[in-house]
MOPAC internal coordinates of N, CA, C and O (Angstrom, degrees):
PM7 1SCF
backbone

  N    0.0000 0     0.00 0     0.00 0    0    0    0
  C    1.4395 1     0.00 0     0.00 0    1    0    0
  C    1.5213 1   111.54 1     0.00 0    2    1    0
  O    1.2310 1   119.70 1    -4.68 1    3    2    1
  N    1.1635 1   118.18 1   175.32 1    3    2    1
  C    1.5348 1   135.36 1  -173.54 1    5    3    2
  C    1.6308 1    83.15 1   -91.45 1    6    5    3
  O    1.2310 1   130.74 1   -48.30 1    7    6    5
  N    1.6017 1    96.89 1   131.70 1    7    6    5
  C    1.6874 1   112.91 1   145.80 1    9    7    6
  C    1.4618 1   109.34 1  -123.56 1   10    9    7
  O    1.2310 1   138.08 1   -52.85 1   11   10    9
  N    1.6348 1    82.56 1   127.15 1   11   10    9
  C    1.7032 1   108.14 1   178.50 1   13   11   10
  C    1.1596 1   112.02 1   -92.26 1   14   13   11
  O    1.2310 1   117.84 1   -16.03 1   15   14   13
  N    1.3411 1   121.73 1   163.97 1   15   14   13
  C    1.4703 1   116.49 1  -175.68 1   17   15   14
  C    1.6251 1   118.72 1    95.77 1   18   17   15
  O    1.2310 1   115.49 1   154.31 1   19   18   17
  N    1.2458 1   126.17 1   -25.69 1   19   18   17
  C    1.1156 1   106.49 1  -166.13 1   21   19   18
  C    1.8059 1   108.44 1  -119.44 1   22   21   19
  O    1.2310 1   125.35 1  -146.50 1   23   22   21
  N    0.8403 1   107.32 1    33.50 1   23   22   21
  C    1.1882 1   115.00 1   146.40 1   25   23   22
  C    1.9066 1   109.60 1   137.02 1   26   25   23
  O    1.2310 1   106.98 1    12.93 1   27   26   25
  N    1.0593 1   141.84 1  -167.07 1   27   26   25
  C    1.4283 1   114.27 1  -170.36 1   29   27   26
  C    1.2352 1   122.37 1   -92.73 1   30   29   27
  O    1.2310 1   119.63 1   165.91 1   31   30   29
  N    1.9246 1   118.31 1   -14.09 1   31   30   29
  C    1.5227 1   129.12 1   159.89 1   33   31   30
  C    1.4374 1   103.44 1   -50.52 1   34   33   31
  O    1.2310 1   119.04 1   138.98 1   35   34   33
  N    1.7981 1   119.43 1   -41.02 1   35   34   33
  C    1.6780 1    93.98 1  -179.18 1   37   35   34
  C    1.7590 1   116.24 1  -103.80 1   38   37   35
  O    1.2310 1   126.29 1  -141.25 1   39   38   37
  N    1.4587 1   105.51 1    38.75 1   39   38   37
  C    1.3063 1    93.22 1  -160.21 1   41   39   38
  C    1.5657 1    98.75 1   -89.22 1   42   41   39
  O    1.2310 1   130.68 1    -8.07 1   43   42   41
  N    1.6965 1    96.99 1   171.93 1   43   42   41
  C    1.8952 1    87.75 1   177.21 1   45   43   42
  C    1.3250 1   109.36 1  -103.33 1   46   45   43
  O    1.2310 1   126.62 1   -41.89 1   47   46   45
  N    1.2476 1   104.88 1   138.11 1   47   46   45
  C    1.6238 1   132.81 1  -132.02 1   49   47   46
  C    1.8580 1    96.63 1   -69.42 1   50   49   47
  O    1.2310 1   131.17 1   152.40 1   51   50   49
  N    1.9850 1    96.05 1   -27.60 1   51   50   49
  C    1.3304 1   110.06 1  -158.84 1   53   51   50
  C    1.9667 1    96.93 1   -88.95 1   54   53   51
  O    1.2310 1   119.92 1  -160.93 1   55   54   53
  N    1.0232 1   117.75 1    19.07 1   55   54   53
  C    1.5170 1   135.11 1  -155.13 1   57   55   54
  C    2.0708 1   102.25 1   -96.64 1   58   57   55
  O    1.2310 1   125.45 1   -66.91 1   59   58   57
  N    1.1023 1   107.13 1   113.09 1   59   58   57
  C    1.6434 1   107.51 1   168.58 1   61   59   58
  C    1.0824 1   123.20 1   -35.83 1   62   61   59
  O    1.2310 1   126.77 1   114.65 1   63   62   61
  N    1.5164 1   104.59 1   -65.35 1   63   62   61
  C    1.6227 1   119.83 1   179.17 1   65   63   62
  C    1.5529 1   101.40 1   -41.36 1   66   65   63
  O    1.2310 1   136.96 1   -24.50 1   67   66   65
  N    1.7241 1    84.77 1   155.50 1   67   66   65
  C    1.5874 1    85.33 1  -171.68 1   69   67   66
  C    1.8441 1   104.64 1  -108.22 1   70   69   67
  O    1.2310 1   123.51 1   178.05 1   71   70   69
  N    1.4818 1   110.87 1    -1.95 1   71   70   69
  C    1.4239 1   117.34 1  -161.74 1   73   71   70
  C    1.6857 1    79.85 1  -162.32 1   74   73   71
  O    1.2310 1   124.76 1   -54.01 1   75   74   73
  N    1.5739 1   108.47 1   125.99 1   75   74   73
  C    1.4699 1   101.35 1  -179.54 1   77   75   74
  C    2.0519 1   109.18 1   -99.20 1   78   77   75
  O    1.2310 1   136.65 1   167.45 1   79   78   77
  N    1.7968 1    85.36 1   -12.55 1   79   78   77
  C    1.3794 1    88.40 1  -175.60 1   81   79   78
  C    1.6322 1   123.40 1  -103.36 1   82   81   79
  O    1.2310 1   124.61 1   -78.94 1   83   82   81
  N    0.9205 1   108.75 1   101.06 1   83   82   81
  C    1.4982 1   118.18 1   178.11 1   85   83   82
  C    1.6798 1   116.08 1   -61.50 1   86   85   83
  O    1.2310 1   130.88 1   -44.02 1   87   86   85
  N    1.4199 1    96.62 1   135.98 1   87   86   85
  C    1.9213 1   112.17 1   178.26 1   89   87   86
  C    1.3223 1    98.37 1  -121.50 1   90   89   87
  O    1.2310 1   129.94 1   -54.87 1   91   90   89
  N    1.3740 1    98.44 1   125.13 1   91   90   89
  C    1.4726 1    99.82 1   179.57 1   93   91   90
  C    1.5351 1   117.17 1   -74.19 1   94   93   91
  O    1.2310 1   123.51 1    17.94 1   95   94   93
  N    1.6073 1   110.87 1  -162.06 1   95   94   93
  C    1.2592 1   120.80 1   175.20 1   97   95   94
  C    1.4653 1   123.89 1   -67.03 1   98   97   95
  O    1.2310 1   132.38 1   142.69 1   99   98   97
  N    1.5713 1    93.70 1   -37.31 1   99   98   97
  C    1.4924 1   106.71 1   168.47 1  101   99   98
  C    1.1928 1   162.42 1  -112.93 1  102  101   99
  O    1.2310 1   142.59 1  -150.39 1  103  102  101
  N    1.5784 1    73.72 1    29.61 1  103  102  101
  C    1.5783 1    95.76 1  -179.80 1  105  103  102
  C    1.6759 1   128.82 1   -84.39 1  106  105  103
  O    1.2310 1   120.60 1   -75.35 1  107  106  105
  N    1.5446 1   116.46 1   104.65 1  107  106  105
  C    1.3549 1   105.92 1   166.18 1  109  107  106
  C    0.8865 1   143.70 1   -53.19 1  110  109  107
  O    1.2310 1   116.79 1   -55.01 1  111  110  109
  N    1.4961 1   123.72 1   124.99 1  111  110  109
  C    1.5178 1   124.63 1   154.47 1  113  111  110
  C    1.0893 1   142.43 1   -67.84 1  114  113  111
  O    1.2310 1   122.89 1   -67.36 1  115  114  113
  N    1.3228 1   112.08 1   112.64 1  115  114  113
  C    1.7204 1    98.00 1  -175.98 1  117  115  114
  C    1.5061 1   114.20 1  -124.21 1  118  117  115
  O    1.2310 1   121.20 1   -24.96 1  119  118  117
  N    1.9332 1   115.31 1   155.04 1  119  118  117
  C    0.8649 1   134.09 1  -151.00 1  121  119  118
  C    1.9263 1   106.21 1   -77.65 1  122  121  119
  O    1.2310 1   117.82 1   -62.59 1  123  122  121
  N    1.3042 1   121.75 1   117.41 1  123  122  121
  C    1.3220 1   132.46 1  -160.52 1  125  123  122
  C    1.3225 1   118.45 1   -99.61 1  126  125  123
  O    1.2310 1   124.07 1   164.02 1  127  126  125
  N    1.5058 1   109.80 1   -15.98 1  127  126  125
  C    1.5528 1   116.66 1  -143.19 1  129  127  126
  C    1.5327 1    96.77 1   -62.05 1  130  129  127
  O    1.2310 1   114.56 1   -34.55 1  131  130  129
  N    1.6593 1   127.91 1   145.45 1  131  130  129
  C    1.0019 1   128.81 1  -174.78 1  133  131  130
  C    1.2192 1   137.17 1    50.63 1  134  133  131
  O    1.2310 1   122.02 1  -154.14 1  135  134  133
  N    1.2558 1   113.74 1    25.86 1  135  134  133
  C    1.7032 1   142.42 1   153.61 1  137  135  134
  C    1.2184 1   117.88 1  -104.43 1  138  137  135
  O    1.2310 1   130.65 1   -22.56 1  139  138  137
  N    1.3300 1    97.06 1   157.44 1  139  138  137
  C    1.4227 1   100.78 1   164.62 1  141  139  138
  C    1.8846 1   120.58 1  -129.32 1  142  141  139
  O    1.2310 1   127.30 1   -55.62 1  143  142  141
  N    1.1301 1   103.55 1   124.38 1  143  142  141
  C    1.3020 1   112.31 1  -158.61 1  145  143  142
  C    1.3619 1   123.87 1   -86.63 1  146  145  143
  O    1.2310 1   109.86 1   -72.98 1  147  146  145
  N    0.9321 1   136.63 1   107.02 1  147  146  145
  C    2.0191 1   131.17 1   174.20 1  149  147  146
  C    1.3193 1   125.14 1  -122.63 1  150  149  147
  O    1.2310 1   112.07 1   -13.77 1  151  150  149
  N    1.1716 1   132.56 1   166.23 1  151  150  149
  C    1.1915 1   134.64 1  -162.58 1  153  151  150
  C    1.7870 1    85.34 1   -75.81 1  154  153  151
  O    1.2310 1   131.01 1   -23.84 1  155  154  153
  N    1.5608 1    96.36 1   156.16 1  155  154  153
  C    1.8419 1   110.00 1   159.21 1  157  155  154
  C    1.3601 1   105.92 1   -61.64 1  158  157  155
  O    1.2310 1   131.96 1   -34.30 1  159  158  157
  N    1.2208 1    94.51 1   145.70 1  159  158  157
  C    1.5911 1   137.91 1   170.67 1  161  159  158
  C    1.5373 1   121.53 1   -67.95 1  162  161  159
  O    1.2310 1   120.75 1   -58.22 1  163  162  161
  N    1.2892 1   116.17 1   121.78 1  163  162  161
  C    1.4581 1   110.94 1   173.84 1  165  163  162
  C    1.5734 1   126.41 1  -119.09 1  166  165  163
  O    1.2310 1   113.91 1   -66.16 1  167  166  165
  N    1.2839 1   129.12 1   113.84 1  167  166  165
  C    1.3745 1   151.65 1  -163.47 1  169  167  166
  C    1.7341 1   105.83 1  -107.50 1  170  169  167
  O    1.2310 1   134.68 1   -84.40 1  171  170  169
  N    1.5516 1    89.21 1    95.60 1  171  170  169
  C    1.7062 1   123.85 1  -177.88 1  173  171  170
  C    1.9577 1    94.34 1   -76.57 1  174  173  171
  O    1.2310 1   118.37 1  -162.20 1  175  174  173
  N    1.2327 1   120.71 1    17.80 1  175  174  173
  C    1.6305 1   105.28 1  -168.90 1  177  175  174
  C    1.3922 1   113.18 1  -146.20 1  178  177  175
  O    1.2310 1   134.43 1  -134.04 1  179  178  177
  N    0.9100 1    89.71 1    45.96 1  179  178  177
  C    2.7121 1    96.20 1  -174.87 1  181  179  178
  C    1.2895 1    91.29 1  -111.22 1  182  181  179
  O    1.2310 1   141.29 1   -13.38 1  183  182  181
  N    1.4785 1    76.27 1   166.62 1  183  182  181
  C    1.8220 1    96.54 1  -173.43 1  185  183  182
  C    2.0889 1    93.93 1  -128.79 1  186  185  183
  O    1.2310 1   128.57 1   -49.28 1  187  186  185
  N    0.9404 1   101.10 1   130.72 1  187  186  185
  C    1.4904 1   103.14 1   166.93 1  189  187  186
  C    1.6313 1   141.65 1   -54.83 1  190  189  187
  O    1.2310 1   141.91 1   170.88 1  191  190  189
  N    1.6439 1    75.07 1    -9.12 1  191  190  189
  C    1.6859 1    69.98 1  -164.84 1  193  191  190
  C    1.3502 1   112.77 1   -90.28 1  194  193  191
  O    1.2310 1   123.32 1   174.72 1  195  194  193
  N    1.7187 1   111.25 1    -5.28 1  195  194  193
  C    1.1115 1   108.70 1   175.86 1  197  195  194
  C    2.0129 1   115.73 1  -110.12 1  198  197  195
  O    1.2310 1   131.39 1   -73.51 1  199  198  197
  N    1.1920 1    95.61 1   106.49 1  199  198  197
  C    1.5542 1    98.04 1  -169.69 1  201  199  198
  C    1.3980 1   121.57 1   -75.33 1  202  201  199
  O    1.2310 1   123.46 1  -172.11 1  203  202  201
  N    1.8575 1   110.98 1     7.89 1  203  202  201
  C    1.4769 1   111.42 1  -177.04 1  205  203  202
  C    1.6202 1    93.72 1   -90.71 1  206  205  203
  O    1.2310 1   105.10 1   165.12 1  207  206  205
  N    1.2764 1   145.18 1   -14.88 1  207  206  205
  C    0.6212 1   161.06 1   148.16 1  209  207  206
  C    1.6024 1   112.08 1     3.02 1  210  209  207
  O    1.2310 1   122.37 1   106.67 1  211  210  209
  N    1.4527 1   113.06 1   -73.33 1  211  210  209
  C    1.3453 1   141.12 1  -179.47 1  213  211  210
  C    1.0078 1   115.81 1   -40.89 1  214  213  211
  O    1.2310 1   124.91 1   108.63 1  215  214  213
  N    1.3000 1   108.17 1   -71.37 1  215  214  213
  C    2.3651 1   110.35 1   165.51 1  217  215  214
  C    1.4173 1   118.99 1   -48.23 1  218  217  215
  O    1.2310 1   121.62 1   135.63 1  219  218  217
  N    1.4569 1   114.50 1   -44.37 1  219  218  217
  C    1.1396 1    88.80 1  -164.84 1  221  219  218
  C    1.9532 1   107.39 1   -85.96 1  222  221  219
  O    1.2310 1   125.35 1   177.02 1  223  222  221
  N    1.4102 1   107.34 1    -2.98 1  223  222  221
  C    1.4143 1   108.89 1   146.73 1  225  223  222
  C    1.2524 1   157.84 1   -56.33 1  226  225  223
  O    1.2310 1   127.89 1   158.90 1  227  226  225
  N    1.2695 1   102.42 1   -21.10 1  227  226  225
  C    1.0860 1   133.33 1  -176.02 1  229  227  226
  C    2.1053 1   111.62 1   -92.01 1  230  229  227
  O    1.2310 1   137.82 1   113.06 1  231  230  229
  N    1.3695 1    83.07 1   -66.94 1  231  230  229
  C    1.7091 1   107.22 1   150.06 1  233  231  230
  C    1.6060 1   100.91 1   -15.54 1  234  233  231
  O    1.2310 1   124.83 1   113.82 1  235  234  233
  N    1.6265 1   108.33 1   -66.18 1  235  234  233
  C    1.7376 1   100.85 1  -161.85 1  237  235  234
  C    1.6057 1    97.91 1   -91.68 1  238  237  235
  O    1.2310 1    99.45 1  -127.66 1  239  238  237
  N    1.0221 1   154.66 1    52.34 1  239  238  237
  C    1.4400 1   156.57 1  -113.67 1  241  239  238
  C    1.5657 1   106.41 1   -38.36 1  242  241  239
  O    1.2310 1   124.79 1   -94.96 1  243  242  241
  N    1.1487 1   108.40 1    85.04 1  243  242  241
  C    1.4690 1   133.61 1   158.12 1  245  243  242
  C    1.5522 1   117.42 1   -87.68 1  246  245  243
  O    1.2310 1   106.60 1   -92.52 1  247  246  245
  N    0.9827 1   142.53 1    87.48 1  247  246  245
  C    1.1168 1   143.16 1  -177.41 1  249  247  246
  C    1.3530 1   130.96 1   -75.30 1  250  249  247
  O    1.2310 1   119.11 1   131.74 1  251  250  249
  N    1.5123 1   119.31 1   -48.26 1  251  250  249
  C    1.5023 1   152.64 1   171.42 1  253  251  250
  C    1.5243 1   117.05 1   -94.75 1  254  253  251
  O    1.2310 1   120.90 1   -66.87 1  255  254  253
  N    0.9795 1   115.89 1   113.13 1  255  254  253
  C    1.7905 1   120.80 1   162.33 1  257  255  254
  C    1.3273 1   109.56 1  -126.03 1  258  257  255
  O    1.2310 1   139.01 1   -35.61 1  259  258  257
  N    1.6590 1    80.75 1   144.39 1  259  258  257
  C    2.0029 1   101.12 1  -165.05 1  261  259  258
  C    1.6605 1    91.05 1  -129.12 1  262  261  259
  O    1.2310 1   119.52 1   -81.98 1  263  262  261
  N    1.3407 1   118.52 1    98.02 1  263  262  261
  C    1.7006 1    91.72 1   164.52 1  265  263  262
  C    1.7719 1   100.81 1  -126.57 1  266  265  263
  O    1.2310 1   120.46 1    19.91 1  267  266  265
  N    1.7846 1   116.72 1  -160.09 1  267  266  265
  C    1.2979 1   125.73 1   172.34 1  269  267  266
  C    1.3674 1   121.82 1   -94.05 1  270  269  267
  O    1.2310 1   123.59 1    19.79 1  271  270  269
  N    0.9285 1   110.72 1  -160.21 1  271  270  269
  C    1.4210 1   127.71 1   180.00 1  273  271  270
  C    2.0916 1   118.66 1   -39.92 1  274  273  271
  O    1.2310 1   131.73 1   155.12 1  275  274  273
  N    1.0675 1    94.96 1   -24.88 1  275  274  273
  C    1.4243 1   114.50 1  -170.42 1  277  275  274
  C    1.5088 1   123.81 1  -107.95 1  278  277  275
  O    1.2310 1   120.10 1   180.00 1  279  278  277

């Protein structure tokens, strides 16, 4: 099936709206040229106890950390 909503490559074609995806007021733009851009990264495997951890996660675009007890 068609999913609507997520931006106007998936919108349904048979759809009023003319842009299904809204940008708000405050959303920054930033300058890309010669990058390549992807959503953050998520790392299901840290341990807490080490908090240097975080930068250099971030560093590799890690965004999300999920770990256990440790």
């Amino acid at each position: 099936g068609i999913q609507s909503g997520l931006g106007s490559a998936f919108a349904d074609p048979k759809s009023k709206k003319k842009n299904p995806m809204t940008i708000g007021a405050a959303t920054e733009v930033i300058a890309t040229e010669g990058c390549i851009v992807t959503a953050g990264g998520l790392d299901t495997h840290i341990h807490f106890i080490c908090p240097q951890q975080i930068e250099h996660a971030l560093a590799s675009g890690i965004t999300t950390m999920i770990g256990g007890g440790t």
